[in-house]
Backbone as CSV, one residue per row, in Angstrom:
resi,resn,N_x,N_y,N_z,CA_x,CA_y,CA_z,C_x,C_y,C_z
1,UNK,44.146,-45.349,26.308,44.566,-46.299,27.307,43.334,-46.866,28.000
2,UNK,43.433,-48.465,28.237,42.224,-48.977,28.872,42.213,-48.638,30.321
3,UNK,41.010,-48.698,31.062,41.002,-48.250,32.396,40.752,-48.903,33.554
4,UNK,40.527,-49.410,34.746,39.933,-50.207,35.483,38.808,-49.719,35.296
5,UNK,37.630,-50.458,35.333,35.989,-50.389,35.900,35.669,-50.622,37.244
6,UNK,35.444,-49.476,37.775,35.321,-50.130,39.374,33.775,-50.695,39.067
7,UNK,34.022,-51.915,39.967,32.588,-52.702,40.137,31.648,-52.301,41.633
8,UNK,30.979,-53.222,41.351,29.857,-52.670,42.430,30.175,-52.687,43.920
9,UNK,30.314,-52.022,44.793,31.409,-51.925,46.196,32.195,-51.177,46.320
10,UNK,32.753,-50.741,45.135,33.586,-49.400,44.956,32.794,-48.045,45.678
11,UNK,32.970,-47.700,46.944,32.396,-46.215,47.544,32.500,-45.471,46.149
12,UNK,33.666,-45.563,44.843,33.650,-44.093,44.004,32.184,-43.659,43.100
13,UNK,31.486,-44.920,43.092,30.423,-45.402,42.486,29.237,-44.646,43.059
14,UNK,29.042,-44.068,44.105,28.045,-43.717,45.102,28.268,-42.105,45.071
15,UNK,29.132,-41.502,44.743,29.770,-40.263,44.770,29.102,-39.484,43.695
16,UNK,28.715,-38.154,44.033,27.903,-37.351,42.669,29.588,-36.799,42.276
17,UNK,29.436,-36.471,41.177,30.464,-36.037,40.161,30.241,-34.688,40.041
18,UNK,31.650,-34.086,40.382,31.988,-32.324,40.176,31.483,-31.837,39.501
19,UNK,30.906,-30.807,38.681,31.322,-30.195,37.646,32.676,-29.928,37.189
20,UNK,32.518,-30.387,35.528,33.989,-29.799,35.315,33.641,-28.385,34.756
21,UNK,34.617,-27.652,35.340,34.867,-26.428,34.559,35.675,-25.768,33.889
22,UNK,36.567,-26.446,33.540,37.267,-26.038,32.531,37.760,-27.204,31.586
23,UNK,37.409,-27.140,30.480,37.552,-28.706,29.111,38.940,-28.505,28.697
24,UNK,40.041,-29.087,29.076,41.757,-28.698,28.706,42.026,-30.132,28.111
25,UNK,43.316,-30.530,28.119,43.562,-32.068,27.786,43.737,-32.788,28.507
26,UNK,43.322,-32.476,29.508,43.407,-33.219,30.652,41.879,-34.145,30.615
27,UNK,40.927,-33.555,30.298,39.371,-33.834,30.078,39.603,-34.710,29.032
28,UNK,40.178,-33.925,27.826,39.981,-34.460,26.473,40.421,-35.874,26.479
29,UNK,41.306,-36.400,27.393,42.665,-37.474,27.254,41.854,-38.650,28.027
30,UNK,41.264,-37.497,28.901,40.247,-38.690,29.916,39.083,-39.475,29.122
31,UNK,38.164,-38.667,28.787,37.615,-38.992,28.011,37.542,-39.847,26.638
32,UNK,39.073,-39.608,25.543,39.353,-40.510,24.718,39.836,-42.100,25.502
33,UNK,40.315,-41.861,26.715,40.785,-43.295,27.475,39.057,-43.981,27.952
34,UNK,37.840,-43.009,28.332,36.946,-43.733,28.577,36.568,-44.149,27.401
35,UNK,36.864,-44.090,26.444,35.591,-44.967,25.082,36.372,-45.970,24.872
36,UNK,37.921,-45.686,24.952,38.739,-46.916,24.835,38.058,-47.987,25.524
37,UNK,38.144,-47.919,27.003,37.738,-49.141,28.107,35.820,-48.880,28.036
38,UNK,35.397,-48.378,27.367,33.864,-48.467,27.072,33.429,-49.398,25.844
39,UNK,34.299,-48.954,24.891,34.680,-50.106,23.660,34.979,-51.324,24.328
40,UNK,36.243,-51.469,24.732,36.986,-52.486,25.548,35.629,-53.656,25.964
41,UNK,35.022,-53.171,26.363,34.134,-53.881,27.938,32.731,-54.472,27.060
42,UNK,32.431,-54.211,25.425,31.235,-53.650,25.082,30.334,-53.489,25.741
43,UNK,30.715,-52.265,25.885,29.708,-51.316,26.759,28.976,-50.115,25.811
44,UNK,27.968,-49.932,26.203,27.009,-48.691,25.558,27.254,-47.225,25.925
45,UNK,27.822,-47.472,27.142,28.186,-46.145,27.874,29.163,-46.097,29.193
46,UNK,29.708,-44.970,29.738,30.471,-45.069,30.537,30.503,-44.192,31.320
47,UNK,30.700,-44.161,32.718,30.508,-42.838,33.511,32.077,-42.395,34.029
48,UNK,32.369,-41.030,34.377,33.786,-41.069,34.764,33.750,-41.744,36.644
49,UNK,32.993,-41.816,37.034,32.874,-42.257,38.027,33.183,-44.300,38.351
50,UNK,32.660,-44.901,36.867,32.941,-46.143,36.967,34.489,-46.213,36.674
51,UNK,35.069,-45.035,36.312,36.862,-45.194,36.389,37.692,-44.951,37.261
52,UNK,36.647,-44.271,38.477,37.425,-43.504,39.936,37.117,-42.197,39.804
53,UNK,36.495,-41.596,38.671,36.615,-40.221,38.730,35.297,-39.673,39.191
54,UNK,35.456,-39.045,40.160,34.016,-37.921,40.446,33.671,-37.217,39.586
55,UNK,33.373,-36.964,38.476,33.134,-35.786,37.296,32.412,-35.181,37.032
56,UNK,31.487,-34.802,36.464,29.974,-34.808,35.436,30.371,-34.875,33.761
57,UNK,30.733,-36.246,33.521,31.407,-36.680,32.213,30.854,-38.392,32.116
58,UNK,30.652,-38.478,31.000,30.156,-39.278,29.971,30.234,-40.012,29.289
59,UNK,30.615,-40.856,28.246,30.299,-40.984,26.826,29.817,-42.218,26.437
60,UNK,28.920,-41.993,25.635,28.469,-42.995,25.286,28.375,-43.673,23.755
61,UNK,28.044,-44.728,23.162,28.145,-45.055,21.903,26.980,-46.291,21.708
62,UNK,25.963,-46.182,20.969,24.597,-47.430,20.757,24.913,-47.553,19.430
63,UNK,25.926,-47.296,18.605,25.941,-47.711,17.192,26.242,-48.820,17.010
64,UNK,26.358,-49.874,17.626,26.554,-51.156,17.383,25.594,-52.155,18.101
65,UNK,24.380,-51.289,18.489,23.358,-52.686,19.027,22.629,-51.890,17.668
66,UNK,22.056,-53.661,17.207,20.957,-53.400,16.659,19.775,-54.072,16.749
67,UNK,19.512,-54.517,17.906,18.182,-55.139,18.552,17.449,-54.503,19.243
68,UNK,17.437,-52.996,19.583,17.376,-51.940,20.201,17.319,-50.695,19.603
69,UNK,16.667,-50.027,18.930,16.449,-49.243,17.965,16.439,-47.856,18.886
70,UNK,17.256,-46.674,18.449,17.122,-45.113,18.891,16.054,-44.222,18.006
71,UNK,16.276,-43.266,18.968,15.877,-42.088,18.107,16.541,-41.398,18.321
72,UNK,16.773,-40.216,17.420,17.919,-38.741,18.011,17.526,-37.655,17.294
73,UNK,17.442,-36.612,18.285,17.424,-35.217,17.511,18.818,-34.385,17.842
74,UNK,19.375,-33.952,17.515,20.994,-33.417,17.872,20.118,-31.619,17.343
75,UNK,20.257,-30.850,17.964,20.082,-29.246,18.187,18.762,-29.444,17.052
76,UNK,17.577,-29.986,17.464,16.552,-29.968,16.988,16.359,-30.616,15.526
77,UNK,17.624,-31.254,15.279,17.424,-31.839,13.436,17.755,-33.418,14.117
78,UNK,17.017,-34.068,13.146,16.918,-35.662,13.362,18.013,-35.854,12.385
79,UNK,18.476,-37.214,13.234,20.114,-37.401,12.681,19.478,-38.923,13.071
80,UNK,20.577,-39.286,12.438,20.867,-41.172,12.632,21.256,-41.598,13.749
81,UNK,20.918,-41.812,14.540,21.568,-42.325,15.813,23.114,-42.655,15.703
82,UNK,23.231,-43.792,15.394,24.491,-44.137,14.862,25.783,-43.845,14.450
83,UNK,25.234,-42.656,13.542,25.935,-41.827,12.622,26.041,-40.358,13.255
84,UNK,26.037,-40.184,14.936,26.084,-39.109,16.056,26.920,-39.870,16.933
85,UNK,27.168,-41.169,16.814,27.900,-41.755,17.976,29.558,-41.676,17.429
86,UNK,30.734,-40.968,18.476,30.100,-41.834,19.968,29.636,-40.087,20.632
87,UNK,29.203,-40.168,21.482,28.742,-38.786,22.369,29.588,-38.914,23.597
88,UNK,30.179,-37.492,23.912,30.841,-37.199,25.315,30.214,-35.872,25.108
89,UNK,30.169,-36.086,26.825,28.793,-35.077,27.172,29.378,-34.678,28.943
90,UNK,29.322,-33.756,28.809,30.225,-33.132,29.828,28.984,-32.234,30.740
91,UNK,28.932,-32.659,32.046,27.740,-31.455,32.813,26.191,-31.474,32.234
92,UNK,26.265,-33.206,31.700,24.800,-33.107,31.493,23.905,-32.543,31.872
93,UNK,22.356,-32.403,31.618,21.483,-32.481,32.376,20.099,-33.079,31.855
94,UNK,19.068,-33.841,32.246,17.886,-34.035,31.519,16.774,-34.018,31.995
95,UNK,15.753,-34.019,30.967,14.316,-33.475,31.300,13.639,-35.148,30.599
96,UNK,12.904,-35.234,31.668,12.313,-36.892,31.721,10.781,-36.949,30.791
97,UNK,10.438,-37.635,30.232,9.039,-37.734,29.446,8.183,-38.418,31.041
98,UNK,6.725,-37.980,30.692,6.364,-38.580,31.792,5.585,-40.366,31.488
99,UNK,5.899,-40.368,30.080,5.317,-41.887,29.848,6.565,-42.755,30.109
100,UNK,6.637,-43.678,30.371,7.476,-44.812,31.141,7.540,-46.266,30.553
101,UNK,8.786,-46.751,30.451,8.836,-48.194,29.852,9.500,-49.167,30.432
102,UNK,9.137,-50.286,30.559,10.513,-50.800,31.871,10.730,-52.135,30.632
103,UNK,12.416,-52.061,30.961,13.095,-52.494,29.754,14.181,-53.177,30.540
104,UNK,14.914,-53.876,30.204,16.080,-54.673,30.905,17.405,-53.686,31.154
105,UNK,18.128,-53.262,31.590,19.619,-52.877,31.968,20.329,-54.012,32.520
106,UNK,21.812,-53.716,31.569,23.017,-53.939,33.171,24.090,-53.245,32.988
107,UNK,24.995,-53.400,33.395,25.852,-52.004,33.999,27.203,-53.047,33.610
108,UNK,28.458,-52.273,33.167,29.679,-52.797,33.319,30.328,-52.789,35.013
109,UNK,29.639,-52.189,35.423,30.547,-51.925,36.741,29.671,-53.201,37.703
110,UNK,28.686,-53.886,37.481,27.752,-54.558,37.859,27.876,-55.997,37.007
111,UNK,28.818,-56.687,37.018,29.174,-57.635,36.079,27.801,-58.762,36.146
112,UNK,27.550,-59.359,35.100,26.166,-60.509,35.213,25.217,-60.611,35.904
113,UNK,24.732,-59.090,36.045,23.393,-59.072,36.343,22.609,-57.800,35.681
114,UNK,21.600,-58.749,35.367,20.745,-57.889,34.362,19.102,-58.019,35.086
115,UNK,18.837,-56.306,35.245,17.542,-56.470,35.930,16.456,-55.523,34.880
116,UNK,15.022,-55.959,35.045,14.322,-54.374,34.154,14.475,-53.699,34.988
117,UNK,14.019,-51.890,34.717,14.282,-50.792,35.309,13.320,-50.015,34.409
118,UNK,12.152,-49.361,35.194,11.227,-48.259,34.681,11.913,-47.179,34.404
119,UNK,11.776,-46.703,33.511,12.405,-45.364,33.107,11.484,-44.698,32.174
120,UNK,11.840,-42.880,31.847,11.265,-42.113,31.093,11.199,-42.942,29.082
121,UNK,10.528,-42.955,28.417,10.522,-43.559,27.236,11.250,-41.958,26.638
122,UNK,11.050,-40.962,26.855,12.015,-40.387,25.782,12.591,-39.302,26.623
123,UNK,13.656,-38.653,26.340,14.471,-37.722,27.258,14.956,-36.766,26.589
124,UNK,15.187,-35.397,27.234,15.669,-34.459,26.133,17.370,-33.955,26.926
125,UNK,18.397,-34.115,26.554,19.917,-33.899,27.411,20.222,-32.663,26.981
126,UNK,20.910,-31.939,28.240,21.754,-30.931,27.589,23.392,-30.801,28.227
127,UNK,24.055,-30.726,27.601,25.321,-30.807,27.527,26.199,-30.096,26.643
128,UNK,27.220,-29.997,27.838,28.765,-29.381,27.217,29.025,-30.542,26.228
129,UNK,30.097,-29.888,25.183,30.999,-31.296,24.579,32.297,-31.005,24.461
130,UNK,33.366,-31.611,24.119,34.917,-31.163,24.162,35.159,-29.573,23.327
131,UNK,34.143,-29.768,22.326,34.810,-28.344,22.019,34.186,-27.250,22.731
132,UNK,33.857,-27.436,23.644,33.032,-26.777,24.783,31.292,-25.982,24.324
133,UNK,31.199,-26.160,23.014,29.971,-25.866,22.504,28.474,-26.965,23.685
134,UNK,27.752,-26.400,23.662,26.003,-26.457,24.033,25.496,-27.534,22.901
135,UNK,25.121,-28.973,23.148,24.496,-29.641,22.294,23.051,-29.876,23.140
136,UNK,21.744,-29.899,22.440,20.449,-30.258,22.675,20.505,-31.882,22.419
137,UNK,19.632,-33.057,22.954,19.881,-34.050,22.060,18.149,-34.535,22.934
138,UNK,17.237,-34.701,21.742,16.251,-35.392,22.024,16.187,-36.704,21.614
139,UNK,15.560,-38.091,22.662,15.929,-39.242,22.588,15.101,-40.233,23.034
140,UNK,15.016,-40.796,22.441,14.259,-42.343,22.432,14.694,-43.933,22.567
141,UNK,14.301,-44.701,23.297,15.121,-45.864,22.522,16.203,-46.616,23.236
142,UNK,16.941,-46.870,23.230,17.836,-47.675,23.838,18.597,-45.912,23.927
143,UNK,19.087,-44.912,23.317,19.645,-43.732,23.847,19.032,-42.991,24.741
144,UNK,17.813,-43.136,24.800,16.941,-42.171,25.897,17.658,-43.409,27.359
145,UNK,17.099,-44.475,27.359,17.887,-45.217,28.329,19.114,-45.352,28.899
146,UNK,20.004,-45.341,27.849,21.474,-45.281,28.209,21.479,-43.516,28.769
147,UNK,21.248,-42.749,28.071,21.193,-41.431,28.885,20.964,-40.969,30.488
148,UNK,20.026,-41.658,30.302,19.239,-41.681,31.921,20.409,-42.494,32.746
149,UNK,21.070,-44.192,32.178,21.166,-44.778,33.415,23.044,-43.879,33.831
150,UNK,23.553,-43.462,31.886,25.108,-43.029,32.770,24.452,-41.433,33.442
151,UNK,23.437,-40.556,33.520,23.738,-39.419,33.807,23.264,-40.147,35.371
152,UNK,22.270,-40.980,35.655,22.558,-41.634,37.244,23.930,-41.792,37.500
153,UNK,24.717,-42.369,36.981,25.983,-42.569,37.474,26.517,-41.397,38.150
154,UNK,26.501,-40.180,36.588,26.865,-38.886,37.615,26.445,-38.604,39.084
155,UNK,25.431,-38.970,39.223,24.509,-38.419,40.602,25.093,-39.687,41.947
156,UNK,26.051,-41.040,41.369,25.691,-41.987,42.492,24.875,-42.441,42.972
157,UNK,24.113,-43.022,41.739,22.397,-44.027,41.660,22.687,-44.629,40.479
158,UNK,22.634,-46.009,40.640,23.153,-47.530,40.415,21.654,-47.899,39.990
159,UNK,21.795,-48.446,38.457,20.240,-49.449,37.897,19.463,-50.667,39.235
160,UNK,20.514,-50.693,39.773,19.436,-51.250,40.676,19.190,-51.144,42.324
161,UNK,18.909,-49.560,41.470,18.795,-48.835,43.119,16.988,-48.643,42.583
162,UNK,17.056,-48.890,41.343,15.502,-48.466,40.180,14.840,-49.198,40.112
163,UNK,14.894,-50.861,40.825,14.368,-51.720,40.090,13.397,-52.349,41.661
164,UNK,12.547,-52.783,40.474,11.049,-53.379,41.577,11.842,-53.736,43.063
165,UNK,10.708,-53.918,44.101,11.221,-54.624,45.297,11.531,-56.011,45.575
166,UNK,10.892,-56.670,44.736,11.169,-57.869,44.426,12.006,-58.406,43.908
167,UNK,12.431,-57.704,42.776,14.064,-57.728,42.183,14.670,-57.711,43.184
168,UNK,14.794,-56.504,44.110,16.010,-56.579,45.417,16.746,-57.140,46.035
169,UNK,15.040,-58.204,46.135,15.054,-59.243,47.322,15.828,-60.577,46.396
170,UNK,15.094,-60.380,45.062,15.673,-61.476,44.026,17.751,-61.381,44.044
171,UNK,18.005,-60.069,43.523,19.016,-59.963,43.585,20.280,-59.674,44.866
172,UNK,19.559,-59.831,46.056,20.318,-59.042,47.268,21.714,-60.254,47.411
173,UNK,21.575,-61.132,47.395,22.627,-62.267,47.966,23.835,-61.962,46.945
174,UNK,23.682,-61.954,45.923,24.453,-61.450,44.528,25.287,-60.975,44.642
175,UNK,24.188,-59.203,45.073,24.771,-58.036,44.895,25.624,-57.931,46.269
176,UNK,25.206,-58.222,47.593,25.756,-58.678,48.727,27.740,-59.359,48.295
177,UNK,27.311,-60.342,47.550,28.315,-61.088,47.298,29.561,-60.290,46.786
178,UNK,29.008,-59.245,45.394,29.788,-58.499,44.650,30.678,-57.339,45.643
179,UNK,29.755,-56.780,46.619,30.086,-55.670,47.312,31.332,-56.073,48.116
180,UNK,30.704,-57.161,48.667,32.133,-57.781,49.808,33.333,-57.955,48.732
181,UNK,33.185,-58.391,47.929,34.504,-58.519,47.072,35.263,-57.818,46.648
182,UNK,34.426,-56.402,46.324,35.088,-55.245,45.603,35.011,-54.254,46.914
183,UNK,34.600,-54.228,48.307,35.010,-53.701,49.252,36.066,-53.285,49.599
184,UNK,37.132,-54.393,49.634,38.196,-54.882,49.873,39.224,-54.090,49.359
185,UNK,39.124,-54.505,48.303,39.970,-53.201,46.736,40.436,-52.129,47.052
């Protein structure tokens, strides 16, 4: 089932996400409805938080950009990016490279605006998954990125809470604009 996306103004957006602790079908159901409206939106990724939900839940899917090249290691063996997607990742957590690349983002919940954003160039995640097993996933690439910006989501830190000061100032009337609108809601 498709979902609302709360957009930018939504307080649920700002909220760090629970741990879940226990993976039932209640998780599982949630989760198959986020790739639906993650598909839906083409989107790369999705946080349970851009659906209303406080969580520490996930998923994401880069198998269909190909202007943007990954890397992936899944429990230390190199796999195809692609051919690992889609990923739900439950209680992430990650460890940041300290070399840095600033690359463009935008956000579904952040409709038509696209800012760069410095981030780690490669990331290593660890995460629950539905069958409640421990996955490692080392990452590069448009996945090291998407990693970083939905596990921000978990935490309630927005791509352009990341981005230069000048962007800010570039984007404030915008984002101003968006907030009042989806305030309301």
């Amino acid at each position: 089932m498709k979902l609302a996306i709360a957009k930018y103004g939504y307080p649920i957006l700002r909220v760090k996400g629970k741990r879940v602790e226990k993976i039932d079908e209640r998780v599982r159901a949630l989760a198959a409805d986020m790739l639906e409206t993650m598909r839906g939106a083409n989107g790369v990724g999705l946080a349970a938080q851009q659906i209303g939900r406080a969580l520490q839940l996930t998923v994401l899917d880069i198998s269909q950009v190909q202007d943007r090249p990954s890397t992936m290691k899944l429990n230390g063996k190199e796999v195809d990016p692609a051919a690992a997607m889609p990923l739900i990742l439950i209680n992430p957590r990650l460890k940041l490279s300290e070399e840095k690349i600033l690359d463009s983002e935008g956000c579904l919940s952040i409709p038509d605006i696209t800012a760069d954003v410095l981030r780690a160039l490669n990331v290593t995640a660890w995460a629950q998954t539905l069958d409640e097993s421990m996955i490692e996933i080392e990452a590069g690439g448009l996945l090291a990125r998407a990693l970083q910006h939905e596990v921000d989501h978990l935490n309630g830190v927005l791509f352009i809470d990341r981005v230069s000061s000048a962007t800010k100032v570039a984007l404030a009337s915008r984002l101003k604009r968006l907030q009042k609108e989806n305030s309301k809601l």
